[in-house]
ChimeraX commands (.cxc) that place a marker at each C-alpha (Angstrom):
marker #1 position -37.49,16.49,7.50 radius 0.5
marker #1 position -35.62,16.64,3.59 radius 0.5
marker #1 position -34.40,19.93,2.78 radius 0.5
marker #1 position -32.61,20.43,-0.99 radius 0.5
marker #1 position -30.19,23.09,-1.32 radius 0.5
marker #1 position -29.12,24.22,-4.84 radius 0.5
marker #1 position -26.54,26.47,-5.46 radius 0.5
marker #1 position -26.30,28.37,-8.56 radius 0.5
marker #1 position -23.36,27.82,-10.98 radius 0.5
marker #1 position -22.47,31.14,-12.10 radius 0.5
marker #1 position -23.94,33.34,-9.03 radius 0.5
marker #1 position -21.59,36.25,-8.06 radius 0.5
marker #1 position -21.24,35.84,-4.38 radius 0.5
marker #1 position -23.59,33.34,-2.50 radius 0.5
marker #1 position -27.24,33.46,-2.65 radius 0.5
marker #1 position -29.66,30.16,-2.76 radius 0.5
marker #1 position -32.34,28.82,-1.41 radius 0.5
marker #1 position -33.52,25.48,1.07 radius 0.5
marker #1 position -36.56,23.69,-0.49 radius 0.5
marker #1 position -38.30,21.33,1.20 radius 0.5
marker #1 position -39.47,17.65,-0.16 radius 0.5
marker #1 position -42.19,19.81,-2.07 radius 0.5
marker #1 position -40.10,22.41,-3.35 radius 0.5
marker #1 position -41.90,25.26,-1.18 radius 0.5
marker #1 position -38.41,27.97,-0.21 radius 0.5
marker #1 position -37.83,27.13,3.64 radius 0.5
marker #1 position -34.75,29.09,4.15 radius 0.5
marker #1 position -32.87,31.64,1.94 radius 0.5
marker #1 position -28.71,32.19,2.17 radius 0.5
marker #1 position -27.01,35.06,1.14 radius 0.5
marker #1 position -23.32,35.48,1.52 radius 0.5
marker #1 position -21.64,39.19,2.06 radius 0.5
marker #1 position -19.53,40.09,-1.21 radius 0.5
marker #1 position -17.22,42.40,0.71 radius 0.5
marker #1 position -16.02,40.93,3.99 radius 0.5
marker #1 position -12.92,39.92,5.70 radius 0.5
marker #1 position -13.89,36.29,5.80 radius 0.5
marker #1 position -16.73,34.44,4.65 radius 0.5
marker #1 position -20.39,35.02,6.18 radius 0.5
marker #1 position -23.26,33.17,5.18 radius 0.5
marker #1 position -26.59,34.34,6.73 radius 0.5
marker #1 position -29.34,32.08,6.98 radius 0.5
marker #1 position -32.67,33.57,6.70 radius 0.5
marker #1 position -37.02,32.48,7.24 radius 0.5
marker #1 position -39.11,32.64,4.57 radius 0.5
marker #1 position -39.89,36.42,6.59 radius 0.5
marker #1 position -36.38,37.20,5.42 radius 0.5
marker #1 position -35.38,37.16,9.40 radius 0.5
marker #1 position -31.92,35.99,9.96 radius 0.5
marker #1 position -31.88,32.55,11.99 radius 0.5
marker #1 position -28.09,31.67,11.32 radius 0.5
marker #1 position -24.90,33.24,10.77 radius 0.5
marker #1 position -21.98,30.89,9.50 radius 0.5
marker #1 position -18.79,33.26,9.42 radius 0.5
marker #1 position -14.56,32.73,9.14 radius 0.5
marker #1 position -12.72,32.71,12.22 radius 0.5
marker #1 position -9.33,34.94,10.32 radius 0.5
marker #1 position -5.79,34.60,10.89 radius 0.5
marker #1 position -6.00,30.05,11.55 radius 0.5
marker #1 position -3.88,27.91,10.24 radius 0.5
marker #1 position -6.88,25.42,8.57 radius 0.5
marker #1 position -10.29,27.21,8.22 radius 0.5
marker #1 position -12.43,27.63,11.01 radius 0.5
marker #1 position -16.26,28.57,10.73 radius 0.5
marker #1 position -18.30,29.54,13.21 radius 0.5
marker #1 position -22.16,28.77,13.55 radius 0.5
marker #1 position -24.41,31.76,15.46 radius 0.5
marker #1 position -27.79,30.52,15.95 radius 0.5
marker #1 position -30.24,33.41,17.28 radius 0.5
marker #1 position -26.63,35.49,17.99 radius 0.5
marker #1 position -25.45,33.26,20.16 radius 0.5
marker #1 position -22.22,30.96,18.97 radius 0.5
marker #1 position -23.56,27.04,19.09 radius 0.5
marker #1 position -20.56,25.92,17.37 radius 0.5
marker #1 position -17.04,25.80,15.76 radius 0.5
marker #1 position -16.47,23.59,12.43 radius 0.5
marker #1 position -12.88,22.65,11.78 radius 0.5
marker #1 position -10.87,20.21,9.19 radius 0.5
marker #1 position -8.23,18.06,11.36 radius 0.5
marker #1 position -5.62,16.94,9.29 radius 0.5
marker #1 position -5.24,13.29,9.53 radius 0.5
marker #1 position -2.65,10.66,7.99 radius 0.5
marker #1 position -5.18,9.29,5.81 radius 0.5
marker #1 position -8.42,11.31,5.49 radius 0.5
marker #1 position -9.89,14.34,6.52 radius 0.5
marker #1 position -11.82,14.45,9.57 radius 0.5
marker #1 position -14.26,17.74,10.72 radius 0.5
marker #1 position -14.59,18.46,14.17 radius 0.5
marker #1 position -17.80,19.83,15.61 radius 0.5
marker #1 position -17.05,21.64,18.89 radius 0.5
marker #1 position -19.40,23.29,21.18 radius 0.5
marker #1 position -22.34,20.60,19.99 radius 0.5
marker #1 position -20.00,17.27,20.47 radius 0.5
marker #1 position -21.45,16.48,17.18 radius 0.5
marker #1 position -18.92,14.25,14.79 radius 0.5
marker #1 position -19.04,13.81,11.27 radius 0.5
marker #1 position -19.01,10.22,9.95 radius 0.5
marker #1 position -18.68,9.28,5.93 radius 0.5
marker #1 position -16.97,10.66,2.41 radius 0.5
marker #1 position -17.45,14.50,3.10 radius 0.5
marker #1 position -15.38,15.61,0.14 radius 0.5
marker #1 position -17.58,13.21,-1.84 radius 0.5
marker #1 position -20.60,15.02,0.14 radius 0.5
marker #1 position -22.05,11.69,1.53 radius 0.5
marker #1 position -21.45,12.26,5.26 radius 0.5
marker #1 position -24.21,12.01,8.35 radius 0.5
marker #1 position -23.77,14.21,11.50 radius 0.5
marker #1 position -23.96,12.23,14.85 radius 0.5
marker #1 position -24.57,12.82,18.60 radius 0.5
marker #1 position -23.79,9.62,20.85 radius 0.5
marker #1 position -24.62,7.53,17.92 radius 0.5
marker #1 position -27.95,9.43,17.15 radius 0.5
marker #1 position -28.41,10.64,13.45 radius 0.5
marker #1 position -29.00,14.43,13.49 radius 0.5
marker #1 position -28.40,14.78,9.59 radius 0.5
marker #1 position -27.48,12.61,6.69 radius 0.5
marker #1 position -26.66,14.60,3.79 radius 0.5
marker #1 position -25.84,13.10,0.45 radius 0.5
marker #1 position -24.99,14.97,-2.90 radius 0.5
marker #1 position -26.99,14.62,-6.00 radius 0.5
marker #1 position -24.96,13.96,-9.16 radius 0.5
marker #1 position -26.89,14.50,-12.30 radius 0.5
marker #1 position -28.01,18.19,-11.74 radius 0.5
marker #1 position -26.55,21.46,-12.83 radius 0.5
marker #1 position -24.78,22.99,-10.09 radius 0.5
marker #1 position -24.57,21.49,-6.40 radius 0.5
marker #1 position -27.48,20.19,-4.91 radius 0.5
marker #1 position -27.78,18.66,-1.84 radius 0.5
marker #1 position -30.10,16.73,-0.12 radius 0.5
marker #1 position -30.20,17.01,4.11 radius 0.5
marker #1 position -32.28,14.38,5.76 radius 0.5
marker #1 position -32.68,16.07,9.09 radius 0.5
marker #1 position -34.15,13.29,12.07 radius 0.5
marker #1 position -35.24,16.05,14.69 radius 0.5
marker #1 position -37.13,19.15,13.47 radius 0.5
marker #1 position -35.88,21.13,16.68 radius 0.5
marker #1 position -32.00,20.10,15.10 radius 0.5
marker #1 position -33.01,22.36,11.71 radius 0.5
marker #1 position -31.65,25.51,11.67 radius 0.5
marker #1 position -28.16,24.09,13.70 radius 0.5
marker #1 position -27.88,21.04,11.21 radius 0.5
marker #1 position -28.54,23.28,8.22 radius 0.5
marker #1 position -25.77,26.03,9.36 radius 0.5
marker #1 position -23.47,23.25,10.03 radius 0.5
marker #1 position -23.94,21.47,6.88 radius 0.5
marker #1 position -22.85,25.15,5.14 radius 0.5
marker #1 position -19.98,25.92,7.99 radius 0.5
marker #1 position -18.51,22.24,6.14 radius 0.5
marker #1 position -19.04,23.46,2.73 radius 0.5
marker #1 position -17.66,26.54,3.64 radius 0.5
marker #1 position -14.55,24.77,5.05 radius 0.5
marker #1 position -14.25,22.89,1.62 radius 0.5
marker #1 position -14.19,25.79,-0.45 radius 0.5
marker #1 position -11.67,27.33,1.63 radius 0.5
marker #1 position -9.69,24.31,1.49 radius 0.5
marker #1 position -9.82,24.47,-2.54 radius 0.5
marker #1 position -9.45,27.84,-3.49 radius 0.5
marker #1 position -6.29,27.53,-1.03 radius 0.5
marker #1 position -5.29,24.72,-3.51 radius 0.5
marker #1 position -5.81,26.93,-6.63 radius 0.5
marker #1 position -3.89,29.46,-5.33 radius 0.5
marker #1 position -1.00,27.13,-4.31 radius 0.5
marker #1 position -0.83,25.27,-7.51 radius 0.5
marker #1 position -0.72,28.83,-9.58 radius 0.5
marker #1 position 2.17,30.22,-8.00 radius 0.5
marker link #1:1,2 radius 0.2
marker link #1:2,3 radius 0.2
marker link #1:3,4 radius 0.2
marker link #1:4,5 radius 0.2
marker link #1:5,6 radius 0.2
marker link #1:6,7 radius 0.2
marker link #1:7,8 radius 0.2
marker link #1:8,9 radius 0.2
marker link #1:9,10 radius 0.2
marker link #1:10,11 radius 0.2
marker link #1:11,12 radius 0.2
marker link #1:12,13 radius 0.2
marker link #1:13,14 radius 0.2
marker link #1:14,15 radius 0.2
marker link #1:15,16 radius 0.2
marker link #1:16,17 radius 0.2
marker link #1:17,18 radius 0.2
marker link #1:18,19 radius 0.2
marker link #1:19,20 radius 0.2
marker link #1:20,21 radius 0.2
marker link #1:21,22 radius 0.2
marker link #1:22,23 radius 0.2
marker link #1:23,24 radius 0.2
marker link #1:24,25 radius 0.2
marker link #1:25,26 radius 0.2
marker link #1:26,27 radius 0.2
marker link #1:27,28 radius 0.2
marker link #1:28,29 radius 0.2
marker link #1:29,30 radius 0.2
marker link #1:30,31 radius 0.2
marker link #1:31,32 radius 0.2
marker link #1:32,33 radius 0.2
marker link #1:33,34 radius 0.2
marker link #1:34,35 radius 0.2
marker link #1:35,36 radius 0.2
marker link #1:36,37 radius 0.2
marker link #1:37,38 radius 0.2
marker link #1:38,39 radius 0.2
marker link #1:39,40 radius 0.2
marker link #1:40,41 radius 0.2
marker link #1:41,42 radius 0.2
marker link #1:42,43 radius 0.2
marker link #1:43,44 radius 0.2
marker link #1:44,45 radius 0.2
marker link #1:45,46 radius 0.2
marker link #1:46,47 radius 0.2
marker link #1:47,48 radius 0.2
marker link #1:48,49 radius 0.2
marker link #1:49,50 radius 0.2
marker link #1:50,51 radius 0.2
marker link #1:51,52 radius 0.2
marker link #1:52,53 radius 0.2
marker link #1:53,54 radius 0.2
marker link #1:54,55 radius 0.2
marker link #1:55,56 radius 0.2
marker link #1:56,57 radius 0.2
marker link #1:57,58 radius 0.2
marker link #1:58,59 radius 0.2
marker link #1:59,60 radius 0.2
marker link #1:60,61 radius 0.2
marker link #1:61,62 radius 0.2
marker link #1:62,63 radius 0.2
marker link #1:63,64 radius 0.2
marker link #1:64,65 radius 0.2
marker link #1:65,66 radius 0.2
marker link #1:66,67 radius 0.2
marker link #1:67,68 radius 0.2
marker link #1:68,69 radius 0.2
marker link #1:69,70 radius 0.2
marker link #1:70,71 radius 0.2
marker link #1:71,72 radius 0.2
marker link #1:72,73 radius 0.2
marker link #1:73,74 radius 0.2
marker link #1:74,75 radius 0.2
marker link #1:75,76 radius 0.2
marker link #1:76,77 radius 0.2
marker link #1:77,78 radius 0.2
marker link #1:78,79 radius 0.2
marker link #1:79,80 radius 0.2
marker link #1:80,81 radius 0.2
marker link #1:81,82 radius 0.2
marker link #1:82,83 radius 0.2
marker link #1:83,84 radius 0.2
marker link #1:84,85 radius 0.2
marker link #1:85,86 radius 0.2
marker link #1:86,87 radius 0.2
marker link #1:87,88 radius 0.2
marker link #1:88,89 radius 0.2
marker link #1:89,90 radius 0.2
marker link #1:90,91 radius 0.2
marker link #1:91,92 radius 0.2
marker link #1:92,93 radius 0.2
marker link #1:93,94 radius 0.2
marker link #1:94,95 radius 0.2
marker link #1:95,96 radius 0.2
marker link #1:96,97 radius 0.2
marker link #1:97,98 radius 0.2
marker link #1:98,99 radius 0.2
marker link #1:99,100 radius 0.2
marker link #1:100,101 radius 0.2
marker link #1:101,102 radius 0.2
marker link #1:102,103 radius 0.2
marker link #1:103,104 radius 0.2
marker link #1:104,105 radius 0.2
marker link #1:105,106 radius 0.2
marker link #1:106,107 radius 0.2
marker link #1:107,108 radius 0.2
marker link #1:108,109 radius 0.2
marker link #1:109,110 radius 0.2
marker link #1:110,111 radius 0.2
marker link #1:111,112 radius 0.2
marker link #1:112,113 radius 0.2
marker link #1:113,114 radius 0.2
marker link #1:114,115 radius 0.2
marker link #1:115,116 radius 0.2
marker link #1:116,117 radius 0.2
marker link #1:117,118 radius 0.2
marker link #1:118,119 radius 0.2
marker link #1:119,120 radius 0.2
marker link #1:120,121 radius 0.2
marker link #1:121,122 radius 0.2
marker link #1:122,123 radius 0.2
marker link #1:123,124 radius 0.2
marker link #1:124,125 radius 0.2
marker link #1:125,126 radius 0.2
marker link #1:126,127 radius 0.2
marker link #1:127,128 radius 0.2
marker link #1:128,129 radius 0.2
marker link #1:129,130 radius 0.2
marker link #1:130,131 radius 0.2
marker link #1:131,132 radius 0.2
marker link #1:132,133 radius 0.2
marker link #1:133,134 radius 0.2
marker link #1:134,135 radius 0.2
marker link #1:135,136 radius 0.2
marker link #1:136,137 radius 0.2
marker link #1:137,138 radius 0.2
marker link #1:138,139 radius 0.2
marker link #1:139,140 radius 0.2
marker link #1:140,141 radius 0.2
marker link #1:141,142 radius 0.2
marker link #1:142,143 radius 0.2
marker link #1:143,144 radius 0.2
marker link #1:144,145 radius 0.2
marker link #1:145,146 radius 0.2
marker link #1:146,147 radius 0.2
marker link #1:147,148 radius 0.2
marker link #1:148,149 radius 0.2
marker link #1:149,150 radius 0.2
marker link #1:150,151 radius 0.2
marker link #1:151,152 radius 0.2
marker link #1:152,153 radius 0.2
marker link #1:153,154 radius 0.2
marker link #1:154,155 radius 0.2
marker link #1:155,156 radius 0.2
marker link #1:156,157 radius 0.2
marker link #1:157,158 radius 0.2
marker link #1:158,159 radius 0.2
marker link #1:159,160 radius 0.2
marker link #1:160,161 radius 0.2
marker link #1:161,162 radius 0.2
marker link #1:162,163 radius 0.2
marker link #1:163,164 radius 0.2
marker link #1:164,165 radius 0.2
view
């Protein structure tokens, strides 16, 4: 299953939608202006939530967590390495593989694809597209796949701030 996600530019606070291959809205996001943290909620096209990626507060890197149906399937952290960044999947034993600052990553179990995701260059804004191998991995892959973004943003508007003071 493809899935496109296409943020908006100039959108106050976080709110796109997941297309599928032919462009029908699968899933909607909408991020909380005013909250200690991040949140992203994933919802159906019935507007009923599926997903919750949120900021574990007070961490030295950022931490996300992914709720799926309430319950927490998994943590998304950046490990600091000597030479690259590496994300860490724990609760699923998922791993991530590839160029995620670059966006060009796939998500593994035991050597089995769950998601290859891949940025595309020439559009206005970010867009994304998720090739997703099992159906039943969806909603999970998705939330991940926006816990890591999440954890990238975090990562450079901790950069801006450094670099202004």
């Amino acid at each position: 299953m493809k899935l496109y996600i296409k943020q908006k530019v100039f959108a106050i606070g976080d709110k796109f939608s997941v297309t599928d291959a032919e462009g029908q809205i699968r899933y909607t996001v909408e991020g909380e202006l005013i909250s200690l943290g991040k949140r992203l909620h994933i919802f159906d096209s019935s507007h009923r939530e599926l997903a919750l990626v949120k900021q574990k507060l007070l961490t030295l890197l950022p931490r996300f967590l992914v709720l799926v149906n309430g319950q927490e399937t998994a943590q998304i952290a950046r490990k600091m390495t000597m030479f690259r960044s590496k994300f860490l999947v724990e609760g699923l034993g998922w791993e991530v593989i590839g160029e995620v600052l670059q966006h060009d990553y796939t998500i593994r179990d035991n050597g089995r694809t769950i998601a290859a995701i891949h940025k595309k260059w020439m559009s206005w804004g970010d867009s994304y597209e998720m090739d997703i191998a099992d159906d039943a991995d969806e909603i999970t892959a998705l939330a991940v796949v926006l816990a890591i973004d999440a954890v990238l943003d975090a990562d450079q508007a901790a950069a801006s701030a450094a670099s202004s003071n």
